[in-house]
N, C-alpha and C positions, 0 to 999 in steps of 0.2 A: 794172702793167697786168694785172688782171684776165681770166682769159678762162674765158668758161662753157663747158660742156663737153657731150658729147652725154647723157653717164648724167644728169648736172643738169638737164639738159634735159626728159629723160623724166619724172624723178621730179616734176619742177615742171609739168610737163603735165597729172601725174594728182592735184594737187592736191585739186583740187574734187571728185574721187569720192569715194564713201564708204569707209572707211577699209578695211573685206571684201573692195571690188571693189579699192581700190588693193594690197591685201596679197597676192590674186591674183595681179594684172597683174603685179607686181614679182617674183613668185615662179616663176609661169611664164617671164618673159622673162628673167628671169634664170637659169632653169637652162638654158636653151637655151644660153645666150653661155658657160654653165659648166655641162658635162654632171654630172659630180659634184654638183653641189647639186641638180640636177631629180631624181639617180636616189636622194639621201640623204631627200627631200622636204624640205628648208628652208623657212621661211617669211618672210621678210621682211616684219617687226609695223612698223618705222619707218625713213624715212630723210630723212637731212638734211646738207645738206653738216658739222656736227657732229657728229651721231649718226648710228650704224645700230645698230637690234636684231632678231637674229635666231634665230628660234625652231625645234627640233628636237624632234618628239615621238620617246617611245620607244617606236618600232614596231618587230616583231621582225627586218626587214632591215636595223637598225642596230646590232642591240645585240648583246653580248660574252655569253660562256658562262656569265657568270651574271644576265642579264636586264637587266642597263641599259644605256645608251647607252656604244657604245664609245668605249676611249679614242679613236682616229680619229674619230669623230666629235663626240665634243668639241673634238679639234683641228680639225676643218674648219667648226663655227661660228664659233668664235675667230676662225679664218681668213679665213674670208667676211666677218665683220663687218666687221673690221678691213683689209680689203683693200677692200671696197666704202666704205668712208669716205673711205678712198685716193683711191681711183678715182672720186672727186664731186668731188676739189679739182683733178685733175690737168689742165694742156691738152689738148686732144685730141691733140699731134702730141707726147707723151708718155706712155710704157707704165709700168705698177706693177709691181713684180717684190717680191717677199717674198723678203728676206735672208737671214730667221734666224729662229725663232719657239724658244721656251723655256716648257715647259708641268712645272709641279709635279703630281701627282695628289695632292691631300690628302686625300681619303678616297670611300667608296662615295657614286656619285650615287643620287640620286632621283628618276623619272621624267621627265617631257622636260626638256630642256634649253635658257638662254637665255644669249645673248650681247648685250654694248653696249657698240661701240666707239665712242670719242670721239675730238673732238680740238678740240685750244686753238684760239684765235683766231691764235695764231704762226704755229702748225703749218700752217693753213691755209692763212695769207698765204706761208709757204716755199713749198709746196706750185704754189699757185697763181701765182708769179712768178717760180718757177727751172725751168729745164729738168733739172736734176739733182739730186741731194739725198737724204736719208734720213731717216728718222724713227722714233723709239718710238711706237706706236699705243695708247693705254691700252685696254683691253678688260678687262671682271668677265664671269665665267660664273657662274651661277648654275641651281641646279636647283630642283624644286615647292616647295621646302622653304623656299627662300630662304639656302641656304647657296650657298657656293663651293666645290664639290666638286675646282676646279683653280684654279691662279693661273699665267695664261701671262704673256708676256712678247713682242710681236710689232713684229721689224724688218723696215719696208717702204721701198724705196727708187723711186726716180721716173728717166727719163730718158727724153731726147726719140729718138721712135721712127728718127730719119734718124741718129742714132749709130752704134742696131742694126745697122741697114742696112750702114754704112758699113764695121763690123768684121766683118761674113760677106764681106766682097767681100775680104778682105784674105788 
């Protein structure tokens, strides 16, 4: 049983805009619901209950003492990415909670920075027909260059929000 969700919702709403105006809308609304990404400027280029990619320029209230993109904020496109992918398959009457994230620094990045998290046809259908459950989220970063300046690793896990509930009353 299937169930669409409210962020699937939105994104399939703003279809038919042009792709500037949808990268907008998804950018602003979505720093709102996640103050951290409206105050890092994230950009949200795509999304799809498969993919999300998302894009960080390197402007100087992100970046590290020698001019690029800090590492924090490489972990938090990662993050986003791969959290909003998440958060397209899940029901609504269940929250994403990130488990675990495992980030390598392989070398000096290069100006802005992208992320693109995917996920299988499986993953989806877990996703979308369990109230609880966990997942490895594949995500590439990549910088101007077209290198991978990190290779992360990100565990997200799903459960229905009346669980939550259940175990604060206890």
């Amino acid at each position: 049983m299937t169930q669409t969700n409210r962020l699937a919702k939105l994104v399939k709403g703003t279809a038919k805009l042009p792709k500037s105006v949808r990268t907008l809308i998804w950018s602003k609304a979505f720093g709102r619901v996640v103050p951290m990404v409206g105050t890092a400027g994230l950009k949200y280029l795509e999304v799809s209950n498969s993919t999300v990619v998302v894009k960080v320029e390197n402007h100087k209230s992100i970046q590290n003492h020698i001019g690029q993109v800090h590492a924090c904020g490489m972990a938090l496109i990662a993050e986003t990415a791969t959290g909003f992918v998440t958060g397209m398959n899940v029901p609504d009457h269940c929250i994403v909670l990130i488990k675990s994230m495992h980030i390598d620094f392989k070398r000096p990045s290069q100006g802005a920075m992208t992320a693109v998290a995917t996920l299988t046809d499986e993953q989806q259908q877990l996703m979308q027909n369990t109230e609880k459950g966990e997942t490895l989220v594949q995500v590439t970063v990549t910088d101007e260059s077209g290198e991978e300046p990190i290779q992360c690793q990100m565990l997200w896990a799903w459960v229905a929000k009346s669980h939550l509930k259940s175990n604060k009353s206890k």
